[in-house]
Rosetta silent file (secondary structure, phi, psi, omega in degrees, C-alpha in Angstrom):
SEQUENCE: XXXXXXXXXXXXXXXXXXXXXXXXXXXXXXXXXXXXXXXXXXXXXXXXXXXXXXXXXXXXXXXXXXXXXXXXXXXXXXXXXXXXXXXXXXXXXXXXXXXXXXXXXXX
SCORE:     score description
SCORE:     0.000 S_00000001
   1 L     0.000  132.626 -150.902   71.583   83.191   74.618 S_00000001
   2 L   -96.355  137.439 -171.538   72.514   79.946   73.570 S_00000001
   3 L   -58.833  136.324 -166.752   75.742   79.634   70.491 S_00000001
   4 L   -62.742 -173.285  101.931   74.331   79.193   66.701 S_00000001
   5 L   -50.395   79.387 -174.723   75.794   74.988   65.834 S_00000001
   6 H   -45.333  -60.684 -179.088   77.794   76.827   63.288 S_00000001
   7 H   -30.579  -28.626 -171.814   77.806   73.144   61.181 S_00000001
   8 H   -92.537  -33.596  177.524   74.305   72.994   60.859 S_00000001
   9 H   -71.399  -61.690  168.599   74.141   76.365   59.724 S_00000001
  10 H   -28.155  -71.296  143.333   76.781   76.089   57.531 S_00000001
  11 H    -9.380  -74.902  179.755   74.332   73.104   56.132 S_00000001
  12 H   -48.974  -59.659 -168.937   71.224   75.333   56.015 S_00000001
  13 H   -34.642  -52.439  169.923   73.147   77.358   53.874 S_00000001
  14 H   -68.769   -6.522 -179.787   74.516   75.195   51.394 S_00000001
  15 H  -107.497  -26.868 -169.252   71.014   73.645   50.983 S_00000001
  16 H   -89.131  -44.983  162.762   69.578   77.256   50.629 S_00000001
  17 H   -65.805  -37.868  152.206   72.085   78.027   47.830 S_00000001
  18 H   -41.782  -82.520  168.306   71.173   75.115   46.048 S_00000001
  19 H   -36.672  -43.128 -170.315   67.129   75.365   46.423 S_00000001
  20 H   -57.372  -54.331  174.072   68.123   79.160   45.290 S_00000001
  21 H   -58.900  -17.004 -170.746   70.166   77.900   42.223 S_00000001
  22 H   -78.397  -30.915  167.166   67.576   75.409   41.443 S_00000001
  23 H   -87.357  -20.513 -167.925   64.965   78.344   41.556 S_00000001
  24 H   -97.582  -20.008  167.956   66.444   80.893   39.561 S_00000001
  25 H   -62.552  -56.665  171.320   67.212   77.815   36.354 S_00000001
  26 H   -26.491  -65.570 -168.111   63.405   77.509   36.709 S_00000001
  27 L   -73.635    7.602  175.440   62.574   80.291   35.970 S_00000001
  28 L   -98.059   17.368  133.118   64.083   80.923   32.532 S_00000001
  29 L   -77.228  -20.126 -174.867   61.321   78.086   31.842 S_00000001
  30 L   -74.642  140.584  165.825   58.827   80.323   33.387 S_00000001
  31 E  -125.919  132.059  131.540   56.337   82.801   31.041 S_00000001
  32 L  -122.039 -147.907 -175.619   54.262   84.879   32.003 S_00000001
  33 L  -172.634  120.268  172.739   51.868   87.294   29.682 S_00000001
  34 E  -113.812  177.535  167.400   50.023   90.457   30.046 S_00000001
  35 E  -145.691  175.382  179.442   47.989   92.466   27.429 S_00000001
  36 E  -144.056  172.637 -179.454   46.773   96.042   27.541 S_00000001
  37 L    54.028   42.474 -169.826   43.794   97.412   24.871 S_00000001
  38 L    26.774   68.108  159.267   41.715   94.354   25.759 S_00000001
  39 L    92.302   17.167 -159.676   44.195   91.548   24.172 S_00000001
  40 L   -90.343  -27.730  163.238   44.761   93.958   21.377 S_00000001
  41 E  -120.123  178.874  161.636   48.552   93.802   21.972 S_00000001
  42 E  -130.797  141.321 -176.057   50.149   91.058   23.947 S_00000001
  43 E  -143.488  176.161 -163.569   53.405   90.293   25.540 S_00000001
  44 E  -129.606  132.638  135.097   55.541   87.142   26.930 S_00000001
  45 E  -118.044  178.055 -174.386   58.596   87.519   29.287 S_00000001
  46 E   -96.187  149.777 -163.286   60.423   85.047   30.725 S_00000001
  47 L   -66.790   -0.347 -169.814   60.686   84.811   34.818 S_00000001
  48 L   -98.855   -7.827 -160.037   64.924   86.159   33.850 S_00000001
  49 L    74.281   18.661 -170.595   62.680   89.214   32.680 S_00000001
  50 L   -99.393  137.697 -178.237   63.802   88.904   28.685 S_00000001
  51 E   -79.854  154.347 -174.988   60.388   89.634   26.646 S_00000001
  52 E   -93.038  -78.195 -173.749   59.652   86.611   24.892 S_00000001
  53 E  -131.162  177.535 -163.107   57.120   87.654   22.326 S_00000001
  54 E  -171.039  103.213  166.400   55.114   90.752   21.178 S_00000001
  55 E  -129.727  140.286  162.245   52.006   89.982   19.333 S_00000001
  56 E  -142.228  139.789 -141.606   49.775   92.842   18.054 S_00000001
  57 L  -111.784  145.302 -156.866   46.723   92.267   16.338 S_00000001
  58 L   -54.336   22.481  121.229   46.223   94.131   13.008 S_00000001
  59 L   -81.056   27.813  144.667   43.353   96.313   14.272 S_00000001
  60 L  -117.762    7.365  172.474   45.392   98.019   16.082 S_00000001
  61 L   -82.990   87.152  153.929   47.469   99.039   13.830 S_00000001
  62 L  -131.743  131.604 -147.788   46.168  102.389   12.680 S_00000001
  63 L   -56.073  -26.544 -151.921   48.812  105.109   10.676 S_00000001
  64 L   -96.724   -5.574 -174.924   46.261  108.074   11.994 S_00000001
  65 L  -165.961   72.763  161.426   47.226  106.831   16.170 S_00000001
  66 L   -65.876  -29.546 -167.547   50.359  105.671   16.216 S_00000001
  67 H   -87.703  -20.349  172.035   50.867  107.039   19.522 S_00000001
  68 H   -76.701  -11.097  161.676   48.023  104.675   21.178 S_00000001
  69 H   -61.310  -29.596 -178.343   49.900  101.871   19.954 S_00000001
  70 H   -83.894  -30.801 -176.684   52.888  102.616   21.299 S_00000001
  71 H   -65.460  -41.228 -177.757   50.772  103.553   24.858 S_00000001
  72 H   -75.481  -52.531  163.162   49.367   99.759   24.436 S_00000001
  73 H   -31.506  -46.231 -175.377   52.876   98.271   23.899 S_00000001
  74 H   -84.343  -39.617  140.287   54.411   99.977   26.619 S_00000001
  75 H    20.450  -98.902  172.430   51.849   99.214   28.784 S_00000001
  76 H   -69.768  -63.341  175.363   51.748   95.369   28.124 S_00000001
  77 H   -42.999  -28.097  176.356   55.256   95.329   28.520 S_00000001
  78 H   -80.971  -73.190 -158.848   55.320   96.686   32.025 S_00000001
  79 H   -66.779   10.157  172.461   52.799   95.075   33.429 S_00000001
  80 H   -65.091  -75.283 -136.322   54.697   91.732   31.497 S_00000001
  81 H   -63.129  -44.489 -166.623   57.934   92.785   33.694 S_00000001
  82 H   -61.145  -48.380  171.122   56.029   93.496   36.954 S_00000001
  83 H   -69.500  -14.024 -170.469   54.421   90.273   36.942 S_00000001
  84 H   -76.600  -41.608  160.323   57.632   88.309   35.629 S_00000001
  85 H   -43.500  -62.201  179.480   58.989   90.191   39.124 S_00000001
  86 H   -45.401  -56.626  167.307   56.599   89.199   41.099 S_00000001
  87 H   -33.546  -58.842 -166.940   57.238   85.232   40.158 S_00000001
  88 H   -66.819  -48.133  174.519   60.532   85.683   40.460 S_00000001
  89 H   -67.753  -25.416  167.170   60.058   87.051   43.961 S_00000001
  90 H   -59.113  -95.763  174.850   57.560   84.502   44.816 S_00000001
  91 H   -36.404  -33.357 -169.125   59.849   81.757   44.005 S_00000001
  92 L  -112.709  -62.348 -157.926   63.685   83.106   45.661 S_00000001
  93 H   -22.789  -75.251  177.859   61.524   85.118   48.550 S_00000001
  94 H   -56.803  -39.394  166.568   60.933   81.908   50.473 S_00000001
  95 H   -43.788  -57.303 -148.402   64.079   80.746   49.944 S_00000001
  96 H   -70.385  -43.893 -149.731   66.086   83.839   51.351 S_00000001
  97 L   -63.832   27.148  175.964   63.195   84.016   54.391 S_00000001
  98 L  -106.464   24.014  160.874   65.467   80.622   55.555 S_00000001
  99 L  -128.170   23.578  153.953   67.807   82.559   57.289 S_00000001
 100 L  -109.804   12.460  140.835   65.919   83.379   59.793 S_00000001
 101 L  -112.691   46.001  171.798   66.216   80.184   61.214 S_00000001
 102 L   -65.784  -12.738 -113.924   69.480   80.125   61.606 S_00000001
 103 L   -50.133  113.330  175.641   69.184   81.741   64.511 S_00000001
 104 L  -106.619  130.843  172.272   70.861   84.666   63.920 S_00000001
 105 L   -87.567  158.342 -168.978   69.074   88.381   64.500 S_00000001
 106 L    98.312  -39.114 -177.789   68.577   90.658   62.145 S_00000001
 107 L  -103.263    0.000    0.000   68.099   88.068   59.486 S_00000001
């Protein structure tokens, strides 16, 4: 089995920490937005995960079902996070798969 060119690797690397930092500053520009109780609340995070915004629109505010509001909030917030994951994983994913052609096994 023929010896990695440790320099060149060294290279990949240092270009793969770069593209990485360069992806994870993106993404605190990144939104995405779910809603749960069809749009009745809505939420924004940022691809860093931090929710952005929380809008919920006054018919869904009622004093007599407080607890489906809070069911729609929590909701919209999750599936906010899961997709802000997903981005986020999207974007650094390909990056990290560049070490397997270093070749080195296992990675």
């Amino acid at each position: 089995m023929p010896q990695p060119n440790m320099q060149q690797m060294l290279k990949q690397v240092q270009k793969m920490q770069q593209d990485m930092l360069a992806a994870q500053e993106s993404l605190k520009d990144e939104v995405v937005e779910a809603s749960a109780g069809g749009g009745m609340v809505t939420v924004e995070v940022t691809g860093e995960l931090n929710v952005k915004s929380v809008r919920i629109d006054p018919q869904a505010v009622d004093p007599q079902d407080v607890e489906l509001l809070q069911d729609m909030v929590l909701a919209a917030v999750n599936e906010a996070l899961r997709a802000a994951q997903e981005l986020a994983s999207s974007k650094l994913g390909g990056i990290a798969g560049g070490l397997g052609g270093l070749g080195l096994p296992g990675l």
